[in-house]
MIVEXRO-961441 format. One record per residue (C-alpha): residue number from 1; x, y, z. Coordinates in pm, 1 decimal, m for minus. Layout:
N
atom seq:NUM east:X north:Y up:Z
...
END
This chain:
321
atom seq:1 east:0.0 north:0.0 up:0.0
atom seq:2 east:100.2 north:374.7 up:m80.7
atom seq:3 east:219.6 north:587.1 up:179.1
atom seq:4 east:m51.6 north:840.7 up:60.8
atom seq:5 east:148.2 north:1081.1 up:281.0
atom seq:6 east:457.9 north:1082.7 up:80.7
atom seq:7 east:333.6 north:1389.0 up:m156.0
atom seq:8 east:354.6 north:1617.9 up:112.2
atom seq:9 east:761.7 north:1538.8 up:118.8
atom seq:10 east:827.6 north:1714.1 up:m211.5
atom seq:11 east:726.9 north:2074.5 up:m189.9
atom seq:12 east:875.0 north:2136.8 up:153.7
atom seq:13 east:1161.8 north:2355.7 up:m10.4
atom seq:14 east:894.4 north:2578.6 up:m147.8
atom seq:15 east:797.3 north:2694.3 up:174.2
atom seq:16 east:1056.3 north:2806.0 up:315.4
atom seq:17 east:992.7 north:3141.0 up:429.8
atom seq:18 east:1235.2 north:3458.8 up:265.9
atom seq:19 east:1279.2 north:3622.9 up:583.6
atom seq:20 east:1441.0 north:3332.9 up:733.4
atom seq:21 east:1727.5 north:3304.9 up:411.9
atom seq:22 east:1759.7 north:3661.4 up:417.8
atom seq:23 east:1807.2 north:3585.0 up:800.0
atom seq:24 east:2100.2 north:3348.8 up:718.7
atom seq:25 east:2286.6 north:3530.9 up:521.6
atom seq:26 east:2313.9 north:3836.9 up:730.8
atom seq:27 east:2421.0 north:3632.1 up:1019.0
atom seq:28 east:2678.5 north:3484.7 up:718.9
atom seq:29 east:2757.2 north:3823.0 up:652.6
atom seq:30 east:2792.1 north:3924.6 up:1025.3
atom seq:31 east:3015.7 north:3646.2 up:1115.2
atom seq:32 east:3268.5 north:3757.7 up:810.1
atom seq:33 east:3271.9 north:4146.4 up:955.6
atom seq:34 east:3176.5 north:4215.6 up:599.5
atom seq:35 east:3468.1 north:4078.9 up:460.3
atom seq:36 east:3520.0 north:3999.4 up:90.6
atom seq:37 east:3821.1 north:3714.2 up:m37.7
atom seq:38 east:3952.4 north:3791.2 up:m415.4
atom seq:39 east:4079.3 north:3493.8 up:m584.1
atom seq:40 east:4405.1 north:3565.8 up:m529.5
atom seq:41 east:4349.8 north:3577.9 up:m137.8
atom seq:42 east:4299.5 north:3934.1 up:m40.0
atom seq:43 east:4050.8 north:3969.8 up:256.1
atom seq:44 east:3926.8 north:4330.7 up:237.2
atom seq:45 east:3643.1 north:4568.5 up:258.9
atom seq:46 east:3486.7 north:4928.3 up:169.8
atom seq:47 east:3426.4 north:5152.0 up:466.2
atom seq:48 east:3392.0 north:5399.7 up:244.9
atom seq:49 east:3317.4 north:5444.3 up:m95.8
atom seq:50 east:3365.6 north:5143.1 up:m347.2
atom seq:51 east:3618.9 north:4973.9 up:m561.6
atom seq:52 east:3682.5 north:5078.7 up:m903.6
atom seq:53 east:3505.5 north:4950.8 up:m1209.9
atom seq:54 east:3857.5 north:4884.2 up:m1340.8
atom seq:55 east:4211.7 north:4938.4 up:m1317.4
atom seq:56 east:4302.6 north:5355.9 up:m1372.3
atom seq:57 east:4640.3 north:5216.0 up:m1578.1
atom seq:58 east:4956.9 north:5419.7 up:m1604.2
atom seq:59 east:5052.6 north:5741.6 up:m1539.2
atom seq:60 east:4879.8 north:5825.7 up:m1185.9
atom seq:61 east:4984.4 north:5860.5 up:m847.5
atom seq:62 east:4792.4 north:5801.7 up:m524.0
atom seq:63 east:4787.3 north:6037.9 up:m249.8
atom seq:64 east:4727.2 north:5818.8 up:89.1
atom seq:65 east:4765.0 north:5739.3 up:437.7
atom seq:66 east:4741.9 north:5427.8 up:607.2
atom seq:67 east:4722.2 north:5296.0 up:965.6
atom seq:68 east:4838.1 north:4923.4 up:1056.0
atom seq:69 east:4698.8 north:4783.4 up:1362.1
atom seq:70 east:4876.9 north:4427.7 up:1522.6
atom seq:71 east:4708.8 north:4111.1 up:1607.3
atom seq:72 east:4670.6 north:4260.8 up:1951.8
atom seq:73 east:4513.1 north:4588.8 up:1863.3
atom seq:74 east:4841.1 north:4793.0 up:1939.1
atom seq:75 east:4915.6 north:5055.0 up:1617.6
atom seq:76 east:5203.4 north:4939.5 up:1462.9
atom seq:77 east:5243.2 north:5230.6 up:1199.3
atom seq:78 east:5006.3 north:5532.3 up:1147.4
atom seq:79 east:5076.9 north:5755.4 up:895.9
atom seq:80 east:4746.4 north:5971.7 up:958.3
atom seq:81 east:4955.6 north:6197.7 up:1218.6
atom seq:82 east:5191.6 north:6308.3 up:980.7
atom seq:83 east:5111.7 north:6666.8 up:791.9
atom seq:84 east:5168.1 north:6516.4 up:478.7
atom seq:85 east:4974.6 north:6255.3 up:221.2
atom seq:86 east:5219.3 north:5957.4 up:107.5
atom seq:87 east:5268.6 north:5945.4 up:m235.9
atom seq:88 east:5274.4 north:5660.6 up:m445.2
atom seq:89 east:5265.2 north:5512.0 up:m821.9
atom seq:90 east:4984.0 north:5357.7 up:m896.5
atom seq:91 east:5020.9 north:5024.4 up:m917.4
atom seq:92 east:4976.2 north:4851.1 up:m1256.8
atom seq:93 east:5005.0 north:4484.5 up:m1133.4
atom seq:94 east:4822.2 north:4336.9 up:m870.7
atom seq:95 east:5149.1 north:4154.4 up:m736.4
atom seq:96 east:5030.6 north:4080.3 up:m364.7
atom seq:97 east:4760.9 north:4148.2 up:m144.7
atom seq:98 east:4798.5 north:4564.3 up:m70.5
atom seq:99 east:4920.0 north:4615.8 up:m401.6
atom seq:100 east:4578.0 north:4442.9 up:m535.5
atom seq:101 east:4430.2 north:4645.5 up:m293.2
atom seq:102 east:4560.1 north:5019.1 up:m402.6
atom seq:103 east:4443.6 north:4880.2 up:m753.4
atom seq:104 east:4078.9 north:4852.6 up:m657.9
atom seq:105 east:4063.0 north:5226.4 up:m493.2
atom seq:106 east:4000.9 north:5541.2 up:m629.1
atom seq:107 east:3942.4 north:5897.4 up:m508.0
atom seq:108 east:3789.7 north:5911.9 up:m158.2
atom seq:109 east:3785.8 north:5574.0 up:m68.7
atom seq:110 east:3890.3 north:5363.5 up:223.8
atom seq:111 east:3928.0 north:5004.7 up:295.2
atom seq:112 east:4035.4 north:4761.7 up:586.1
atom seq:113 east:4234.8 north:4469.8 up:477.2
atom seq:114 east:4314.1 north:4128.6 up:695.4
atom seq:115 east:4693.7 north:4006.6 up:622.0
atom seq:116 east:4829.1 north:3739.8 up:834.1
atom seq:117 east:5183.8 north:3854.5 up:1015.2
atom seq:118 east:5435.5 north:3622.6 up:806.6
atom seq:119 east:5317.7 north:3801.8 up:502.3
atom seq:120 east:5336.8 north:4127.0 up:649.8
atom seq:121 east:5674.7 north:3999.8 up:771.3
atom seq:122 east:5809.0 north:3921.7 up:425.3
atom seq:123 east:5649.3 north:4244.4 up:300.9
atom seq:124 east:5771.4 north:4472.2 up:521.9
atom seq:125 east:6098.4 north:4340.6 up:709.3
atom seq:126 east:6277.3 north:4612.4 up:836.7
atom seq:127 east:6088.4 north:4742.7 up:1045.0
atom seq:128 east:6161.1 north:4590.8 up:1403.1
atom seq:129 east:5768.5 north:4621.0 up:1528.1
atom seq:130 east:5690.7 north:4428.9 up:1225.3
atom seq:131 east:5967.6 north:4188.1 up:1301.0
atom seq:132 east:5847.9 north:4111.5 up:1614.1
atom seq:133 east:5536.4 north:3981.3 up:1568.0
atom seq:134 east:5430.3 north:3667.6 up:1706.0
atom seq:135 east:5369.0 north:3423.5 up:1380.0
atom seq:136 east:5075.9 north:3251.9 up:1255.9
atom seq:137 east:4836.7 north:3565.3 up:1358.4
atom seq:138 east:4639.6 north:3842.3 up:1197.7
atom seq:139 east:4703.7 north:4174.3 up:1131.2
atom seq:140 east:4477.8 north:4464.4 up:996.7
atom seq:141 east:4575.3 north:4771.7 up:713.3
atom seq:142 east:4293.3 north:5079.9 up:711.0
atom seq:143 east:4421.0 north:5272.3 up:400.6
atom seq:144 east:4221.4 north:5576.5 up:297.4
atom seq:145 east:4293.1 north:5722.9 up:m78.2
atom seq:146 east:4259.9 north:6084.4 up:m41.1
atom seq:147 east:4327.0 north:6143.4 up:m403.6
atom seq:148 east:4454.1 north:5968.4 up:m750.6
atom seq:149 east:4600.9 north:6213.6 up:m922.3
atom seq:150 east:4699.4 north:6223.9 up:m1330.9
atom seq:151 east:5085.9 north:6255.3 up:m1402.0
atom seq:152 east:5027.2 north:6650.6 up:m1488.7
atom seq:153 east:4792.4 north:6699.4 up:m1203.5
atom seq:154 east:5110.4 north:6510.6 up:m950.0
atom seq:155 east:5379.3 north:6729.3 up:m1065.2
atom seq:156 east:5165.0 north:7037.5 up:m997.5
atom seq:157 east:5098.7 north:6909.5 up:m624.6
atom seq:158 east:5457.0 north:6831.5 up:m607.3
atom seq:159 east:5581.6 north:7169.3 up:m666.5
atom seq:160 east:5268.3 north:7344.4 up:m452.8
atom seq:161 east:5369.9 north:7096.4 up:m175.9
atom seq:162 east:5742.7 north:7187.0 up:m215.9
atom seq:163 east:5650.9 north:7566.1 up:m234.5
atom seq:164 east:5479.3 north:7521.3 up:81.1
atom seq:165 east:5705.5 north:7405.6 up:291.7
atom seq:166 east:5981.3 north:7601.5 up:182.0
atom seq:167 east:5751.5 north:7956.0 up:286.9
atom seq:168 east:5680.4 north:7752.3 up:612.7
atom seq:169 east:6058.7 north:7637.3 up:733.9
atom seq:170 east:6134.0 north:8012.0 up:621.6
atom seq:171 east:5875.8 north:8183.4 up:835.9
atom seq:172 east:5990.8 north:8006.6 up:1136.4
atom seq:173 east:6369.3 north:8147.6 up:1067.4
atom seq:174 east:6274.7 north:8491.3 up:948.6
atom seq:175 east:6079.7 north:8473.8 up:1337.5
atom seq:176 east:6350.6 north:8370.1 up:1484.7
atom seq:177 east:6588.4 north:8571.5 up:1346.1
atom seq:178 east:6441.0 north:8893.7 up:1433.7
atom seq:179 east:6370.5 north:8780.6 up:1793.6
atom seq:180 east:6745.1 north:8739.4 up:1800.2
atom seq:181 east:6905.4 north:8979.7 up:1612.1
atom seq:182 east:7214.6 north:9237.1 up:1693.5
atom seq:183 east:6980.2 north:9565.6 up:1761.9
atom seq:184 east:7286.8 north:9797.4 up:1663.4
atom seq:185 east:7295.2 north:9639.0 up:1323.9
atom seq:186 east:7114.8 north:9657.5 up:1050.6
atom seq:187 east:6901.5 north:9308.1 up:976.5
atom seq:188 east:6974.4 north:9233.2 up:1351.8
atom seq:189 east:7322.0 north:9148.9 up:1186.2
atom seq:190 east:7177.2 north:8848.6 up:961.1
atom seq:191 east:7248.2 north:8820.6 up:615.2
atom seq:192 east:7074.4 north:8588.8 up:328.1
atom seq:193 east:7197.2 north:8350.8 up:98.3
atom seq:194 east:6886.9 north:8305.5 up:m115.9
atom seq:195 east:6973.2 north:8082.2 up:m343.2
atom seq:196 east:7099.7 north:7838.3 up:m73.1
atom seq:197 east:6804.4 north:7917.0 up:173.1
atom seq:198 east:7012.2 north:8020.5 up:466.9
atom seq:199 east:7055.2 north:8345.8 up:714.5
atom seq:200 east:7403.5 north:8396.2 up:874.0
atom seq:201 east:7594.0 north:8590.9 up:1069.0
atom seq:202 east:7951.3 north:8524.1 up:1140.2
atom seq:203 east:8158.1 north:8685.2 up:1447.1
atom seq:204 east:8519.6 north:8768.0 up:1385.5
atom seq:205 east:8817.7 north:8719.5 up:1585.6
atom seq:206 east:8778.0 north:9069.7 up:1730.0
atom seq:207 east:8409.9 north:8970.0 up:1830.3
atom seq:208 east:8255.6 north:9184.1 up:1583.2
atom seq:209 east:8062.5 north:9043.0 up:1310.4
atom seq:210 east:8114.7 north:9022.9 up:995.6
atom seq:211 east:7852.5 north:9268.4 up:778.5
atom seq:212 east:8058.6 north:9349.1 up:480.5
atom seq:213 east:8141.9 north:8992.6 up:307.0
atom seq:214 east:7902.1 north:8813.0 up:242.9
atom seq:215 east:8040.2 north:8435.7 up:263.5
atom seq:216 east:7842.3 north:8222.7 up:162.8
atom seq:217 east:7776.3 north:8376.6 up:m209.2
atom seq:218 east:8151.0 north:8401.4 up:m263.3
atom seq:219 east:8425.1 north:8114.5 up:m267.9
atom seq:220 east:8475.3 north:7929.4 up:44.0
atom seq:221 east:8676.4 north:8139.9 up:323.7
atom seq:222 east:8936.1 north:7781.8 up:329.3
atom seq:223 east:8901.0 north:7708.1 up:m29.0
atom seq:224 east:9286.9 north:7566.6 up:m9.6
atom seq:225 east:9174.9 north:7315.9 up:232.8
atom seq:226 east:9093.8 north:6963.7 up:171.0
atom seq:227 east:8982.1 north:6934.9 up:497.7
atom seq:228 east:8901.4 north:7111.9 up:825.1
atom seq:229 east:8803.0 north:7003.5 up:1203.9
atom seq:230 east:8601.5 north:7189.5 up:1398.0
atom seq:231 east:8330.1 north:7248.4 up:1728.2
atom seq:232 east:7948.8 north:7268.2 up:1642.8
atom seq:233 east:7630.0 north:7253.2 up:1818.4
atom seq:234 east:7295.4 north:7222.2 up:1639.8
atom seq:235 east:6934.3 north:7313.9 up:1785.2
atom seq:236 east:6576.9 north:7276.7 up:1684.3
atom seq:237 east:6487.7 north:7653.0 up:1563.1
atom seq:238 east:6290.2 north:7597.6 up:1932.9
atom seq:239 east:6581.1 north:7596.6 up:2055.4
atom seq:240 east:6596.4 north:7226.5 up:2152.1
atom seq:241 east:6969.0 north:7097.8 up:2165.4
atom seq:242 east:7035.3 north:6845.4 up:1922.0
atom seq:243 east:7418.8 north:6816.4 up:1895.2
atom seq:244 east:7724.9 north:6913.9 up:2095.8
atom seq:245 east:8074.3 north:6799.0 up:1971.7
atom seq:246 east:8227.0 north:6999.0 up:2277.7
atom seq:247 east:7991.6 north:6775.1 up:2538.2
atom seq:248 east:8069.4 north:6446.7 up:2319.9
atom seq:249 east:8431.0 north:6547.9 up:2383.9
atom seq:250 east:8537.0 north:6558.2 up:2021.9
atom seq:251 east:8590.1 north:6840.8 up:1743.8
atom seq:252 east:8396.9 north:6709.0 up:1411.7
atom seq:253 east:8584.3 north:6688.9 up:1085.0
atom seq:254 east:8434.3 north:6768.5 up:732.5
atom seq:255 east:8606.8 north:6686.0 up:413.6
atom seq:256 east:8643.3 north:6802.9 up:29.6
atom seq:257 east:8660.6 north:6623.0 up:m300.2
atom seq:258 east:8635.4 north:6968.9 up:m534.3
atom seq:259 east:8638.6 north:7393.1 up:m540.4
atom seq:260 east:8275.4 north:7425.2 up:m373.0
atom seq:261 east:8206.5 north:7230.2 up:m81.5
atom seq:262 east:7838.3 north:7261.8 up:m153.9
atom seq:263 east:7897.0 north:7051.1 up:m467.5
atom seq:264 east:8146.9 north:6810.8 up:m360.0
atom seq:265 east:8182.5 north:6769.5 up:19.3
atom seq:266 east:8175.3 north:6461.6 up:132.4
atom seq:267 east:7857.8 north:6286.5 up:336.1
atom seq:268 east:7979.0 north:6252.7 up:661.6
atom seq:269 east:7719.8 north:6394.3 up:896.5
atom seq:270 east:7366.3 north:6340.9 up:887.7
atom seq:271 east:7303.3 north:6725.4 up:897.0
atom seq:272 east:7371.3 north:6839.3 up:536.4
atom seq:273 east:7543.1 north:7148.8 up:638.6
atom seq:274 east:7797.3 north:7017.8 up:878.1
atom seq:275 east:7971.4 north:6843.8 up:589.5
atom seq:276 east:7981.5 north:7246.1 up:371.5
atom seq:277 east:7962.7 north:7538.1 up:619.1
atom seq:278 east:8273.0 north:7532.6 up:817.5
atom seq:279 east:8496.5 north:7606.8 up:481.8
atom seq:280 east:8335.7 north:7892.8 up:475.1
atom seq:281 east:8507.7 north:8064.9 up:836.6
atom seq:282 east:8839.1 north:8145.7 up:887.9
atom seq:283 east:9059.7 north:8029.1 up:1238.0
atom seq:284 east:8904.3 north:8152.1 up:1556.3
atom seq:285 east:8553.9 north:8304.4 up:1383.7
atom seq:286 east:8224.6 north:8152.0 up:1507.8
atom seq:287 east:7915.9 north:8133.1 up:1244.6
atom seq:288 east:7588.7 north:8063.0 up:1331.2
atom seq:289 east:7377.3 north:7961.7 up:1056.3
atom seq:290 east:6953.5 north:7917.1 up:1036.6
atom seq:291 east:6940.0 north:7658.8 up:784.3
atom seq:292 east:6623.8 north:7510.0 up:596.7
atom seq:293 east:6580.5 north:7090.9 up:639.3
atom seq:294 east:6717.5 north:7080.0 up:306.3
atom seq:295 east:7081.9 north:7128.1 up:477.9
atom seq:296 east:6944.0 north:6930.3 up:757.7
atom seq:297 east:6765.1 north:6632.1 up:866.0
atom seq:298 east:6563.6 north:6660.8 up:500.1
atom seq:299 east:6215.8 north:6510.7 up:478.9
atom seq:300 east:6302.9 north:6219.1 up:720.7
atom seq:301 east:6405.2 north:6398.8 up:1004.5
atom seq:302 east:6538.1 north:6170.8 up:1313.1
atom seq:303 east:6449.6 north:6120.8 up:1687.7
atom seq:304 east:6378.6 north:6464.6 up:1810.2
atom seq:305 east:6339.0 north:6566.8 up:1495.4
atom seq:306 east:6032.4 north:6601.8 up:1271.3
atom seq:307 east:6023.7 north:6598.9 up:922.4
atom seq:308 east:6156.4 north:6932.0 up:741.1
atom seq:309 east:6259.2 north:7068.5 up:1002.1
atom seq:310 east:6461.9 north:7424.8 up:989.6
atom seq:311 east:6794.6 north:7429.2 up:1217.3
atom seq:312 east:6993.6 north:7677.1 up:1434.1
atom seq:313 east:7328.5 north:7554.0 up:1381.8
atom seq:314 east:7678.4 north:7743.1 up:1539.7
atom seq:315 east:8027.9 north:7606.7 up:1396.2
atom seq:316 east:8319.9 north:7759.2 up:1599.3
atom seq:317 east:8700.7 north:7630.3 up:1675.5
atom seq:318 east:8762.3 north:7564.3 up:1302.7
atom seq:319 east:9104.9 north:7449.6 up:1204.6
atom seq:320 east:9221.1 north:7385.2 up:840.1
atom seq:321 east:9405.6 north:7085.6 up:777.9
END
């Protein structure tokens, strides 16, 4: 005998109710955080905006920041406190997981990406946080694209951005220069080198200073030397102390290869102008020198130091060898 109940077996699927599939996927989708996996393993997603139809191609650079957060929460690296957008090419080839990641963003976007800590590892070795990391765990990227810029539109920024800082580092050593200026001279005794971005004064033997050459526009005071040693101390233009050969116990020593030691002195010192300026004083003088970060710690800066940062530097004790 038929089971005459069987036919009620076969149309189960159809009722089902909609809200209770809908219902399993969010919970799907709540369980992932959102999370999307490309084929070639990148675990990412939008928090704002949405990826690109396609690839922009050549020619255009990405103006970003980016904060990387540890398996543990801790920040690892976060580029969102610095004044300044990185700058990158655009990638054209999708050759691991944040590079296939910069591909899919454009203008105004931001996304969170999942990469496990041996890739990050291999990706980014040097840095000793990085290094550190316990293997075998996950760590997060939040990158936010503030702009993709053209090649013409980048070299605009570039030089805007350049312009910038230049009128900023030079505001803060035009201030301090006339809060610290000679009141019986003219200029409170500073003069400019504008093509090399730096005020001076230099104080003769006799303790005057020096108002009628100006130095640093004509050949180097030592030009006959190949080398010279001398005592220097360098400052934030705060007037933070930075260096001080005479408390290290040691007079520094800058060297020559050519004529102009702005062309051809050698690299010695981190700060630019340490390795130049003293050819440029005679035995016994004393210069002090407000110099721009591009005779300084540059665009890196150091501990103590931020990023194009303007200098007080004073060279004194120099002695040609």
């Amino acid at each position: 005998m038929k089971n005459r109940y069987l036919f009620t077996l076969k149309p189960m699927k159809k009722f089902i109710p909609k809200s209770i599939l809908i219902l399993s996927l969010l919970l799907l989708w709540g369980c992932n955080g959102g999370f999307k996996t490309t084929e070639k393993g990148l675990v990412y997603k939008f928090t704002q905006g949405e990826a690109l139809k396609k690839p922009l191609g050549p020619h255009h650079f990405m103006l970003l920041n980016h904060l990387l957060i540890g398996p543990n929460g801790d920040t690892l690296e976060n580029s969102f406190k610095s004044d300044t957008l990185e700058e990158l090419p655009y990638p054209l080839q999708p050759k691991n997981e944040l590079l296939e990641a910069l591909m899919m963003m454009g203008t105004g976007t931001e996304m969170e990406v999942k990469i496990s800590t041996d890739s990050l590892k291999l990706k980014i070795g040097g840095s000793p946080l990085i290094g550190l990391l316990e293997s075998g765990k996950e760590a997060r990227f939040v990158i936010r694209v503030d702009r993709v810029l053209s090649a013409e539109d980048y070299d605009a920024y570039r030089n805007q951005k350049f312009l910038n800082r230049i009128m900023a580092e030079n505001k803060l050593i035009d201030e301090y220069a006339a809060g610290n200026g000679v009141k019986e001279l003219a200029d409170g005794g500073w003069l400019l080198d504008s093509t090399k971005m730096i005020k001076y004064r230099i104080k003769r033997l006799n303790g005057l200073y020096d108002i009628e050459q100006r130095r640093l526009e004509n050949a180097p005071y030592l030009k006959s030397a190949k080398a010279v040693t001398f005592h220097c101390e360098v400052y934030n233009i705060d007037g933070t102390l930075l260096v001080n050969s005479s408390m290290e116990g040691r007079k520094y020593r800058a060297e020559k290869v050519g004529v102009d030691p702005f062309e051809s002195a050698l690299a010695i010192y981190d700060v630019k102008c340490l390795n130049i300026l003293p050819f440029y004083l005679g035995e016994g003088e004393e210069g002090e020198f407000l110099v721009t970060s591009a005779n300084g710690y540059g665009n890196k800066g150091r501990i103590g130091v931020p990023a194009y940062a303007p200098l007080r530097v004073v060279i004194k004790s120099v002695k040609p060898e």
